[in-house]
LUMBA-120709 format. One record per residue: z, y, x of N, C-alpha, C, O, CB in turn; residue number from 1. Coordinates in Angstrom, 1 decimal. Each point is the difference from the previous one (the first is absolute). Glycine has a CB too. Layout:
REM residues N
@n.w: Z | n.v: Y | n.u: X | ca.w: Z | ca.v: Y | ca.u: X | c.w: Z | c.v: Y | c.u: X | o.w: Z | o.v: Y | o.u: X | cb.w: Z | cb.v: Y | cb.u: X | i: NUM
...
***
This chain:
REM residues 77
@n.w: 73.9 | n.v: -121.4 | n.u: 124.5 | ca.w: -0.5 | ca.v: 0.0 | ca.u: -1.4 | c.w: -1.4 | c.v: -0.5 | c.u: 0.0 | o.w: -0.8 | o.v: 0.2 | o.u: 0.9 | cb.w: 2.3 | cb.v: 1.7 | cb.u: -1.5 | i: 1
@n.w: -1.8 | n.v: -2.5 | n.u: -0.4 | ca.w: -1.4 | ca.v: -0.6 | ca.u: -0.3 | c.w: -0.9 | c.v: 0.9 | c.u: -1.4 | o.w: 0.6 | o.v: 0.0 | o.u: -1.1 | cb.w: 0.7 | cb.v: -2.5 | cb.u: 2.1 | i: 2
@n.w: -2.0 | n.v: 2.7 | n.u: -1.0 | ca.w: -0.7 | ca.v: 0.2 | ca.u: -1.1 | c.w: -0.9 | c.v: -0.8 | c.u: -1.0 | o.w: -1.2 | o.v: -0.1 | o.u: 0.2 | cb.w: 1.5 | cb.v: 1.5 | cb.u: 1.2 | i: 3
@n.w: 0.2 | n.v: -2.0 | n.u: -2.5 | ca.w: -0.7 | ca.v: -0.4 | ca.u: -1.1 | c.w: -0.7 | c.v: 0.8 | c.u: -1.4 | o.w: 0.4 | o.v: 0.8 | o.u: -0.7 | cb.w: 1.1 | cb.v: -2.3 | cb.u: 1.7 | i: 4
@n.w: -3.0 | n.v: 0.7 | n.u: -1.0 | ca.w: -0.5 | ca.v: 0.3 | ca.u: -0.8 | c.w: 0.1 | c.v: -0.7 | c.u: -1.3 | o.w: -0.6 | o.v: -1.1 | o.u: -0.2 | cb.w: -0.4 | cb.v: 2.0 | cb.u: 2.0 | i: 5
@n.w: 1.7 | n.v: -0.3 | n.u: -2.9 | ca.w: 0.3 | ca.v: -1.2 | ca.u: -1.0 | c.w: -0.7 | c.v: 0.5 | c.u: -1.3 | o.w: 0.0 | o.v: 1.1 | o.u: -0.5 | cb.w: 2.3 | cb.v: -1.8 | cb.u: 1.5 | i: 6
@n.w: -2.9 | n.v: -0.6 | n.u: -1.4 | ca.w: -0.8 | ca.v: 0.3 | ca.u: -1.4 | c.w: 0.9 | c.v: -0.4 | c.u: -1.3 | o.w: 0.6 | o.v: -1.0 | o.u: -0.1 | cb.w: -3.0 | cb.v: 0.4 | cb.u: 1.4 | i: 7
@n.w: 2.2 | n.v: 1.5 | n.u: -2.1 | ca.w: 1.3 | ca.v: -0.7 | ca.u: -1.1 | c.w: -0.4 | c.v: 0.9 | c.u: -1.6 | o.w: -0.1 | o.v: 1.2 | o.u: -0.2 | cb.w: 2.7 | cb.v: -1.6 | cb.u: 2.5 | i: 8
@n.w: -2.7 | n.v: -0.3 | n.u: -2.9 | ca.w: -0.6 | ca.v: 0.3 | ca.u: -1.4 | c.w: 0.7 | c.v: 1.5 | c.u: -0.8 | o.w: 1.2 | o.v: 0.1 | o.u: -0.2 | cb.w: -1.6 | cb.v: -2.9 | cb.u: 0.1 | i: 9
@n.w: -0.4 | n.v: 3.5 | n.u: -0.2 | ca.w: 0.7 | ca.v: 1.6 | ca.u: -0.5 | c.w: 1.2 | c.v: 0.2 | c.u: -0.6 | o.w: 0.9 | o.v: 0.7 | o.u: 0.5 | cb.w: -2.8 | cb.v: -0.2 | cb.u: -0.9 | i: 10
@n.w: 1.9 | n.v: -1.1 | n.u: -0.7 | ca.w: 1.1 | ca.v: -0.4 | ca.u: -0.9 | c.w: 1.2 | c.v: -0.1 | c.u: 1.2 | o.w: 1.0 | o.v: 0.7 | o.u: 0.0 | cb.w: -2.6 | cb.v: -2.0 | cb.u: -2.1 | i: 11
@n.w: 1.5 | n.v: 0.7 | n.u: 2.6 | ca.w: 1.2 | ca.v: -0.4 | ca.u: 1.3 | c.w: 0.3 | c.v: 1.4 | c.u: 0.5 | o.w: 1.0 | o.v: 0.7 | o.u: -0.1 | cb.w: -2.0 | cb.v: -3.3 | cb.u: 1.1 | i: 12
@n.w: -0.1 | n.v: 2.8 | n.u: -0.5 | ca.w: -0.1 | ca.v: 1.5 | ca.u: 1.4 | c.w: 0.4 | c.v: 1.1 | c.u: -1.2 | o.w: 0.9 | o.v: 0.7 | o.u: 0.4 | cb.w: -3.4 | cb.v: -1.2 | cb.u: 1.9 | i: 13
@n.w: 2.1 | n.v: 0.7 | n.u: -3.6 | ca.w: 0.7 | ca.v: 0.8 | ca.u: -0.8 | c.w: 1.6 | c.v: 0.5 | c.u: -0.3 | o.w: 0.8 | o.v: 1.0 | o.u: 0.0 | cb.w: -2.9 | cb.v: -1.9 | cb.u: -0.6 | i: 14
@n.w: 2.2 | n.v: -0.8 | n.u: 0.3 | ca.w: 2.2 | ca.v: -0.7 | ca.u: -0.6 | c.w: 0.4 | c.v: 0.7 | c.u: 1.7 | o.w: 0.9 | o.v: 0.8 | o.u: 0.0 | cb.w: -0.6 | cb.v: -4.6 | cb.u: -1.8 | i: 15
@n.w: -0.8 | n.v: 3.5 | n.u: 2.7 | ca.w: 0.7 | ca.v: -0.1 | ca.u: 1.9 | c.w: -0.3 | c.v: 1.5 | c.u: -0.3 | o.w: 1.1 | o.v: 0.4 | o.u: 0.2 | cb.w: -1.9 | cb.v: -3.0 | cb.u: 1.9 | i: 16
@n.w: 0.1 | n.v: 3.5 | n.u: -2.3 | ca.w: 0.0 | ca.v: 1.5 | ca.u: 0.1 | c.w: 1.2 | c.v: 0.2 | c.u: -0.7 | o.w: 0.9 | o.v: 0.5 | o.u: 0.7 | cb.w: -3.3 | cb.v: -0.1 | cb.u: -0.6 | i: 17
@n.w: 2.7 | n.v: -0.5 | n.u: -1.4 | ca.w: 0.8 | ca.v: 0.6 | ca.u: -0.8 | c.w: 1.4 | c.v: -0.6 | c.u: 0.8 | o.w: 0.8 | o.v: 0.9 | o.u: 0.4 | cb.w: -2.5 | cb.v: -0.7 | cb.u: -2.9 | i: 18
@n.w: 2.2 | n.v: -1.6 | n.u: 2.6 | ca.w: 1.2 | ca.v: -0.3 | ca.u: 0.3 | c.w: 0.3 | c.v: 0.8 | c.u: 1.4 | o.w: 0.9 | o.v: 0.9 | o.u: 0.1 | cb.w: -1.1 | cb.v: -3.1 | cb.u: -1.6 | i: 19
@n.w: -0.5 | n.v: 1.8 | n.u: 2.7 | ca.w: 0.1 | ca.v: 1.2 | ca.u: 1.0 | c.w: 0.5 | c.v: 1.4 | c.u: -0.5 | o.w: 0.7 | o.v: 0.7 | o.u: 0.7 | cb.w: -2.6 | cb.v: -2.0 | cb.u: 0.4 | i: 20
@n.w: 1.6 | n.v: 1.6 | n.u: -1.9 | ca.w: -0.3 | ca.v: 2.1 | ca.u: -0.2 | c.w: 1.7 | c.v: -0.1 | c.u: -0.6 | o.w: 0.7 | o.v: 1.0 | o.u: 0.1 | cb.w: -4.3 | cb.v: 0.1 | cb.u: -1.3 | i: 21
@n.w: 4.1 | n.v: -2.1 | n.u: 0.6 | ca.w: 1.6 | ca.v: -0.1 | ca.u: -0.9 | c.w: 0.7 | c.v: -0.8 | c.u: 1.1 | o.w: 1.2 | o.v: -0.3 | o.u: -0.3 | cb.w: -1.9 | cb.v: 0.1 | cb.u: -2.5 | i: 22
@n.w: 0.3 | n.v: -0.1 | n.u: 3.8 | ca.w: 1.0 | ca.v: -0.6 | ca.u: 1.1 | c.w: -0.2 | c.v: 1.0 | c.u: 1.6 | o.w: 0.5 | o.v: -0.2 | o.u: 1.1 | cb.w: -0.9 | cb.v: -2.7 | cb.u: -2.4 | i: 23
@n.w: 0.0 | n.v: 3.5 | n.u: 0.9 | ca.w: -0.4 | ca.v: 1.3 | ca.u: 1.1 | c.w: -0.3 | c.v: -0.6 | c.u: 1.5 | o.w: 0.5 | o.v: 0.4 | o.u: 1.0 | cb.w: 1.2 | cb.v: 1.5 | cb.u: -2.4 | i: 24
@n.w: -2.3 | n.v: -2.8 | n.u: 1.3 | ca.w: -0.5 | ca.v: -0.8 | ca.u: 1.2 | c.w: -1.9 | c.v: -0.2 | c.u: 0.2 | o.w: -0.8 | o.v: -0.2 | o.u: -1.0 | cb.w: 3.5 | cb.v: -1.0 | cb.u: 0.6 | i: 25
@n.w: -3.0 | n.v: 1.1 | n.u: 1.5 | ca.w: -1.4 | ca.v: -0.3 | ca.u: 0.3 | c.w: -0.2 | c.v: -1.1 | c.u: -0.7 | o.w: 0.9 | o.v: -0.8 | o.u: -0.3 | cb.w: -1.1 | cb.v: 1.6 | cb.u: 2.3 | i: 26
@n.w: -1.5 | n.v: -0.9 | n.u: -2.4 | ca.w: -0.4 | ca.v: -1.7 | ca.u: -0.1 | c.w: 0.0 | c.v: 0.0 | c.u: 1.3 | o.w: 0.0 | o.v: 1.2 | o.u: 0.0 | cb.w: -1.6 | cb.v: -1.9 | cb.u: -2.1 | i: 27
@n.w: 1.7 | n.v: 0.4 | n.u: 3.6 | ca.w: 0.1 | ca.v: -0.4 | ca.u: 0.6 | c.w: 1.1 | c.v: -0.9 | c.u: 0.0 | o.w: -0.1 | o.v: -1.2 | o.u: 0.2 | cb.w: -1.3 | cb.v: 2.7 | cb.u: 0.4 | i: 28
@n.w: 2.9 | n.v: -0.4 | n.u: -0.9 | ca.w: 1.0 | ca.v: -0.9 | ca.u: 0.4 | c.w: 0.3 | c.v: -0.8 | c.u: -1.0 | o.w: 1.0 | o.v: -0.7 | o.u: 0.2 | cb.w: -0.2 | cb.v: 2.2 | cb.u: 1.3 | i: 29
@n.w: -1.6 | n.v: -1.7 | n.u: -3.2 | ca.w: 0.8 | ca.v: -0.8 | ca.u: -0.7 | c.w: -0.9 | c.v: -1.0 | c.u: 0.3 | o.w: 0.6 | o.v: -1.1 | o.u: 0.0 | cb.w: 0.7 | cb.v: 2.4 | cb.u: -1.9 | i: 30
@n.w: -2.7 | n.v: -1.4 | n.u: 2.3 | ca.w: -0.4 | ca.v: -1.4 | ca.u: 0.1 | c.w: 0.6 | c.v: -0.8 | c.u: 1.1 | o.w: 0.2 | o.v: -1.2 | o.u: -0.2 | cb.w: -2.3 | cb.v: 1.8 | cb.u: -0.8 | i: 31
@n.w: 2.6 | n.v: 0.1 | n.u: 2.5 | ca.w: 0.5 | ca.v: -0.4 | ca.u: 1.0 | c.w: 1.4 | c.v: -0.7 | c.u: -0.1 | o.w: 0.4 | o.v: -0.9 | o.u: 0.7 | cb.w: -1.8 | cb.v: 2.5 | cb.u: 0.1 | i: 32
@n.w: 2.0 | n.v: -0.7 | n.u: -1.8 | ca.w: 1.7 | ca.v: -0.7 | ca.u: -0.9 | c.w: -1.0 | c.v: -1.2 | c.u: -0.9 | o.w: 0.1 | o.v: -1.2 | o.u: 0.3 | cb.w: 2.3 | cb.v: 3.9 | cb.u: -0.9 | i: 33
@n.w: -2.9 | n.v: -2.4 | n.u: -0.1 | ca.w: -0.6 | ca.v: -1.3 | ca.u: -0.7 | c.w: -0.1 | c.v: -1.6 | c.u: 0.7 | o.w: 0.3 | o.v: -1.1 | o.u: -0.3 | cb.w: -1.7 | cb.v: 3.2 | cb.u: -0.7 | i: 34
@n.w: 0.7 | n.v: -1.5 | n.u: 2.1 | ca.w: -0.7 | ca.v: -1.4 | ca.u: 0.6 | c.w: 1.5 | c.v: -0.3 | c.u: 1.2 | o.w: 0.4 | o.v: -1.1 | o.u: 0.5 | cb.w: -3.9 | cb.v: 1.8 | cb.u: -0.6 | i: 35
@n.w: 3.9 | n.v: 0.2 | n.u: 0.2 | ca.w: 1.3 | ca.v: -0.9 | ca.u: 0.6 | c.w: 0.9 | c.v: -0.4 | c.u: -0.9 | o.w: 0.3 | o.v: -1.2 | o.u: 0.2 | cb.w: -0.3 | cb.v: 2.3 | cb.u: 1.8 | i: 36
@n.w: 0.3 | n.v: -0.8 | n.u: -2.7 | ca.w: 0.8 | ca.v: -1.1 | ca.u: -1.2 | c.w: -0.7 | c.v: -1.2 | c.u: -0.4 | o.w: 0.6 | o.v: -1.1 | o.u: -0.2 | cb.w: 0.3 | cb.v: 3.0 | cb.u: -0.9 | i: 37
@n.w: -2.1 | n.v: -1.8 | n.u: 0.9 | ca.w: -0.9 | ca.v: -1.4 | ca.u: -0.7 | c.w: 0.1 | c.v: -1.2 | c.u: 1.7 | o.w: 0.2 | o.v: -1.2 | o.u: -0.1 | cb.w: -2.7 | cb.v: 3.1 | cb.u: -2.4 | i: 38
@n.w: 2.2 | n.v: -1.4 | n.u: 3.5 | ca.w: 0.2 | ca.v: -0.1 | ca.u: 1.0 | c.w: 1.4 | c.v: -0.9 | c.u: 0.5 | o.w: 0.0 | o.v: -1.1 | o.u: 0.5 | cb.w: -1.6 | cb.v: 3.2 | cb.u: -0.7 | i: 39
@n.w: 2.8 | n.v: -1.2 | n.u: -0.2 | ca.w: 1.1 | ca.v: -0.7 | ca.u: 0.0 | c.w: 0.5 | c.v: -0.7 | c.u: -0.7 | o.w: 1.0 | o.v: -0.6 | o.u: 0.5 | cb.w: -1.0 | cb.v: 1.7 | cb.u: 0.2 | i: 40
@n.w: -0.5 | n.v: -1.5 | n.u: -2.2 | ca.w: 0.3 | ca.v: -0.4 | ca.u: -1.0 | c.w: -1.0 | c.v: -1.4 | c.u: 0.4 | o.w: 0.2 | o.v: -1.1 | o.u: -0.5 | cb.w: 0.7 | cb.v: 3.5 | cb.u: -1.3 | i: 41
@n.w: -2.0 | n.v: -2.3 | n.u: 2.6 | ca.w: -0.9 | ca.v: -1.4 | ca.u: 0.5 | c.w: 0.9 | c.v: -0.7 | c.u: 1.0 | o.w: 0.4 | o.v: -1.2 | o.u: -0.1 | cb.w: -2.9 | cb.v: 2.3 | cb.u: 0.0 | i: 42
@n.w: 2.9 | n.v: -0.1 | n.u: 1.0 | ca.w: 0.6 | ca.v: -0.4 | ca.u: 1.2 | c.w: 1.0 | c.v: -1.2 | c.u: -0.4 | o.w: 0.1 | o.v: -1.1 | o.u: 0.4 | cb.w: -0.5 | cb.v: 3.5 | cb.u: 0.6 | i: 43
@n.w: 1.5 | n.v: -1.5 | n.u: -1.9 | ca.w: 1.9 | ca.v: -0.5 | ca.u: -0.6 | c.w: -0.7 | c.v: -1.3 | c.u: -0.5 | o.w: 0.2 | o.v: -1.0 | o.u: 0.8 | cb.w: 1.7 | cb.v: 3.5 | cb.u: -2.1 | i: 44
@n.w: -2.7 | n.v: -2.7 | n.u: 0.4 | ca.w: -1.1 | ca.v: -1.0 | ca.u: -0.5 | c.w: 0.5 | c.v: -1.6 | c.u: 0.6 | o.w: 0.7 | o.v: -0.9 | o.u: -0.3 | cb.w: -2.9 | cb.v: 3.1 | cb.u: 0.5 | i: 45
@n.w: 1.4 | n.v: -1.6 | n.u: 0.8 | ca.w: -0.6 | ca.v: -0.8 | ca.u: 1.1 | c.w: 1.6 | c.v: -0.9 | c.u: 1.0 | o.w: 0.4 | o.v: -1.1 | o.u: 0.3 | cb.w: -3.2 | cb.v: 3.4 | cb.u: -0.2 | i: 46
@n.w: 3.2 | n.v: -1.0 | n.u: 0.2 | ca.w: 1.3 | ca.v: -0.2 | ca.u: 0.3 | c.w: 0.6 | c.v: -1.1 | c.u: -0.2 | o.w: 0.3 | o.v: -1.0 | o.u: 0.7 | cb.w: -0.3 | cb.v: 2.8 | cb.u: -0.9 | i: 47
@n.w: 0.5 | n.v: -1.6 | n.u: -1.6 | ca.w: 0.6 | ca.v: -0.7 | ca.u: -0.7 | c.w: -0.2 | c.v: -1.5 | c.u: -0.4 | o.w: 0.9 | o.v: -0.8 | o.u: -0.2 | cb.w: -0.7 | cb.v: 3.0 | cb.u: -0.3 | i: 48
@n.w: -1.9 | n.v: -2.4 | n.u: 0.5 | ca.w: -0.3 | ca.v: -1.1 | ca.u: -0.1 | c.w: 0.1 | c.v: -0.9 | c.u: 1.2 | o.w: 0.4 | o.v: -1.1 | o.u: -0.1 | cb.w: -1.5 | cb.v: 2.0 | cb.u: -1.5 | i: 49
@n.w: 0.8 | n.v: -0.3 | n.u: 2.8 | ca.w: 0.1 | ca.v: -0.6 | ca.u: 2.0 | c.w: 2.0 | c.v: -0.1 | c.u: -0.3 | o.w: 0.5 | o.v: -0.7 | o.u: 0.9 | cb.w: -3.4 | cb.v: 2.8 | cb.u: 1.5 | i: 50
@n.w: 3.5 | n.v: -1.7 | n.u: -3.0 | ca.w: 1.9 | ca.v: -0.2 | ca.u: -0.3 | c.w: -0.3 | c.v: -1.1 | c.u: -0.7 | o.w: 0.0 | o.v: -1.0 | o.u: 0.7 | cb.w: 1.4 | cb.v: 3.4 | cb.u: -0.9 | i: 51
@n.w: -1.5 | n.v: -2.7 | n.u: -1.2 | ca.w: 0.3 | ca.v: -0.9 | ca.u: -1.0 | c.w: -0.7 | c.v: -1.6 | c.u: 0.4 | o.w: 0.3 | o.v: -1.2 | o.u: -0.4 | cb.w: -0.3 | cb.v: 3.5 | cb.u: -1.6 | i: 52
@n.w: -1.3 | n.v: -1.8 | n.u: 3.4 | ca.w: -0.2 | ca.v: -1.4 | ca.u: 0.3 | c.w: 1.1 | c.v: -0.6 | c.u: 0.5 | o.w: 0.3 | o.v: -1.2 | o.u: -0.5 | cb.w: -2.3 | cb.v: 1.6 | cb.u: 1.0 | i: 53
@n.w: 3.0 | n.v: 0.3 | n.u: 0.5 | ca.w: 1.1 | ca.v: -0.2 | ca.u: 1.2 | c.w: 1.2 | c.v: -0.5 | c.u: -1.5 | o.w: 1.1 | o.v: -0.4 | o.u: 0.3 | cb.w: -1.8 | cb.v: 2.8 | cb.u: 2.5 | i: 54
@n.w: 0.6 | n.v: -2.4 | n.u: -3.9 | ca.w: 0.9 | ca.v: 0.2 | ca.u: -0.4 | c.w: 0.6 | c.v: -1.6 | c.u: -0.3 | o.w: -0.8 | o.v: -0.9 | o.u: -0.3 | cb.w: 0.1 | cb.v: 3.4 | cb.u: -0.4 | i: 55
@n.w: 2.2 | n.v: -2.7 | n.u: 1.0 | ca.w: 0.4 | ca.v: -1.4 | ca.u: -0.2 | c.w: 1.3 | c.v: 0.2 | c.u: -0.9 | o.w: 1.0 | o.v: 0.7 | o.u: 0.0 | cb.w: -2.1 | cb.v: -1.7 | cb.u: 2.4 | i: 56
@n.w: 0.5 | n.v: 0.0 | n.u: -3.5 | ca.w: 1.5 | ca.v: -0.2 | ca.u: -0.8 | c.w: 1.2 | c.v: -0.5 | c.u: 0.4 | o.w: 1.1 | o.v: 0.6 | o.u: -0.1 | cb.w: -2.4 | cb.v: -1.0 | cb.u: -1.3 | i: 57
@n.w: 1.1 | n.v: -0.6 | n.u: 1.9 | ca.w: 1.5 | ca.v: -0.4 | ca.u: 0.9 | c.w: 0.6 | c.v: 1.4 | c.u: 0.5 | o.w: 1.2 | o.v: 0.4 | o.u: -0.2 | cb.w: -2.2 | cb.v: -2.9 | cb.u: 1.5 | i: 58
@n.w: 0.2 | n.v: 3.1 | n.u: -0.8 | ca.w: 0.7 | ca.v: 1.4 | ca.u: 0.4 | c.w: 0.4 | c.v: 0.5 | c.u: -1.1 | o.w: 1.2 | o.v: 0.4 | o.u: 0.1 | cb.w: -2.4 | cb.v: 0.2 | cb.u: 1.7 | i: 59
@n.w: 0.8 | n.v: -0.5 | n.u: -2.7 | ca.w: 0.0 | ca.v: 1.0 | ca.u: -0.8 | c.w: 1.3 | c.v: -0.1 | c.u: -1.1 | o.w: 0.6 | o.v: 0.9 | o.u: -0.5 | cb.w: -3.3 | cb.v: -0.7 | cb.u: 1.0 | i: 60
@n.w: 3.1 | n.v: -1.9 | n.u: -0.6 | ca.w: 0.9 | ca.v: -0.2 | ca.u: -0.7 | c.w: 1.4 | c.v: -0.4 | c.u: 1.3 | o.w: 1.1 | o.v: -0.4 | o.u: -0.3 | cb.w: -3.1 | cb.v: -0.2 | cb.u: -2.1 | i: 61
@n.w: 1.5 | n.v: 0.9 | n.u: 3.6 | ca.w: 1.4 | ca.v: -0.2 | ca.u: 0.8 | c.w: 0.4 | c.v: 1.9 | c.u: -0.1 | o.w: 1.1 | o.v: 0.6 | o.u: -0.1 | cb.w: -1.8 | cb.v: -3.3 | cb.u: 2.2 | i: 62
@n.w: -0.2 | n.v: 3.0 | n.u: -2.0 | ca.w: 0.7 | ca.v: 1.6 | ca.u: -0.4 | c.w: 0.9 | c.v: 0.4 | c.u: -1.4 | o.w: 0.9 | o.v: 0.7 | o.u: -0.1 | cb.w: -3.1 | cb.v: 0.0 | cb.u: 1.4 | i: 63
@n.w: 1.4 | n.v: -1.5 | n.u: -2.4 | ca.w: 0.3 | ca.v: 0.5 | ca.u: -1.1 | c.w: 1.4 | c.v: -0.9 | c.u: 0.1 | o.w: 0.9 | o.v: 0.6 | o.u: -0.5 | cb.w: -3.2 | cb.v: 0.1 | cb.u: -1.0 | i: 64
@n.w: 2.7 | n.v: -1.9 | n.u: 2.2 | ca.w: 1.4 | ca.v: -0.6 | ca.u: -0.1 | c.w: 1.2 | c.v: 0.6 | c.u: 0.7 | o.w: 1.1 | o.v: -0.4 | o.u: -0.2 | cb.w: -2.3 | cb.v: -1.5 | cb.u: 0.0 | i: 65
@n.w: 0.7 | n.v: 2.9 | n.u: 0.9 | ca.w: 0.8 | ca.v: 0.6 | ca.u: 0.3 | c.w: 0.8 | c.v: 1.2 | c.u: -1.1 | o.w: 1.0 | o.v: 0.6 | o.u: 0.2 | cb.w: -2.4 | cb.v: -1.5 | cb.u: 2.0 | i: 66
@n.w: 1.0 | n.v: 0.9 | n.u: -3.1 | ca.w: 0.1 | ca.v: 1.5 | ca.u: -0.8 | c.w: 1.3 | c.v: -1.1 | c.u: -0.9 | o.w: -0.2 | o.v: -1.1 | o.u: -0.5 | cb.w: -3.0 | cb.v: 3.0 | cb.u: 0.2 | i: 67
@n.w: 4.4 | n.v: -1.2 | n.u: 0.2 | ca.w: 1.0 | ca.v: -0.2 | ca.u: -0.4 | c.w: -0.1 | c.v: -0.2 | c.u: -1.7 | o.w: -0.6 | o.v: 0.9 | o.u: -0.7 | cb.w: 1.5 | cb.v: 0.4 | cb.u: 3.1 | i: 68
@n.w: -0.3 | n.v: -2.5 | n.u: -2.9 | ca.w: 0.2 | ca.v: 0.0 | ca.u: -1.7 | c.w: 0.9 | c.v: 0.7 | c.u: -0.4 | o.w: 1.1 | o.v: -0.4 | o.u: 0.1 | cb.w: -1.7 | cb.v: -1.5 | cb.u: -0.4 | i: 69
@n.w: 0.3 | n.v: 3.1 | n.u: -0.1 | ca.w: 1.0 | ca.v: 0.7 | ca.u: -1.0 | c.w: -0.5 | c.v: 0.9 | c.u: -0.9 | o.w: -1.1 | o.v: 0.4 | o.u: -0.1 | cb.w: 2.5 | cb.v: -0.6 | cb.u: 1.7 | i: 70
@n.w: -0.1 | n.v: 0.4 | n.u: -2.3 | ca.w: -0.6 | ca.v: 1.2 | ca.u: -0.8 | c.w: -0.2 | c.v: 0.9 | c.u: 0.3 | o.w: 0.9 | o.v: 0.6 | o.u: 0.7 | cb.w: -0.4 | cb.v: -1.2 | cb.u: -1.9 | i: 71
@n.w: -2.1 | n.v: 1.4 | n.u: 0.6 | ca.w: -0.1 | ca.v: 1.1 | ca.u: 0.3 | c.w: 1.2 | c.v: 1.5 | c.u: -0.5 | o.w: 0.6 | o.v: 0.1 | o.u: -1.1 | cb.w: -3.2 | cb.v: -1.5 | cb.u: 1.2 | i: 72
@n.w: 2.6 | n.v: 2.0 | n.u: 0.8 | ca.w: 0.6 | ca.v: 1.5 | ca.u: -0.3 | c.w: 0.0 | c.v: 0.7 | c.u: -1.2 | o.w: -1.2 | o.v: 0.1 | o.u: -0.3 | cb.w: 0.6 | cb.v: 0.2 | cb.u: 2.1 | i: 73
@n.w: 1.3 | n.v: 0.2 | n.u: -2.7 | ca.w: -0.4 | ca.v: 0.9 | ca.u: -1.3 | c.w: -1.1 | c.v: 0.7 | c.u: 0.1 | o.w: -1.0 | o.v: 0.1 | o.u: -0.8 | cb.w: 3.1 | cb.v: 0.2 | cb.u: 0.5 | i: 74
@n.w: -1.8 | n.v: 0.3 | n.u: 1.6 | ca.w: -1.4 | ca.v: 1.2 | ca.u: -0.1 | c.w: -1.5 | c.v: -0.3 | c.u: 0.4 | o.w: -1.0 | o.v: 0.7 | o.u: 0.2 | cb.w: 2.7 | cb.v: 0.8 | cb.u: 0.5 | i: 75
@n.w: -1.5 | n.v: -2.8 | n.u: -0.7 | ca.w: -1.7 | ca.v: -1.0 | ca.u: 0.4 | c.w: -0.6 | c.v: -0.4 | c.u: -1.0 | o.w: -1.3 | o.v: -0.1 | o.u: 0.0 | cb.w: 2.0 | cb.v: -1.0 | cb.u: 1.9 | i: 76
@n.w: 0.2 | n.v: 0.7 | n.u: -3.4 | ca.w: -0.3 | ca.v: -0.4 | ca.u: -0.5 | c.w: -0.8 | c.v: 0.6 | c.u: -1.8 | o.w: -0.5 | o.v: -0.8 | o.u: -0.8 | cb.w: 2.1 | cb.v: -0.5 | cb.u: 3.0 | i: 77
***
């Protein structure tokens, strides 16, 4: 574990008191869930854009030619 010292405006450290005390959790653990979601949500990001470079239409429409013409199902529609 590491220790941070974080500066962050009252108003903030006030709203993070109250939502903590109705989610019955530390500020420790909601900024630690915090920053791994913003974290992951950079990461998927990042991800997604290093994918869509790789991405090739030719592929993309030899897949879609595969998908059979018909009508859809009652219950699809």
């Amino acid at each position: 574990m590491s220790t941070l010292s974080l500066r962050i405006p009252k108003y903030l450290h006030d709203k993070l008191k109250k939502i903590v005390a109705t989610e019955s959790t530390s500020i420790n653990q909601f900024i630690t869930s915090a920053l791994a979601e913003k974290i992951a949500a950079l990461e998927t990001e990042a991800y997604l854009e290093l994918r869509a470079k790789r991405a090739s239409k030719r592929k993309f429409h030899r897949v879609l030619d595969k998908i059979p013409d018909v009508e859809a199902e009652s219950y699809d529609t």
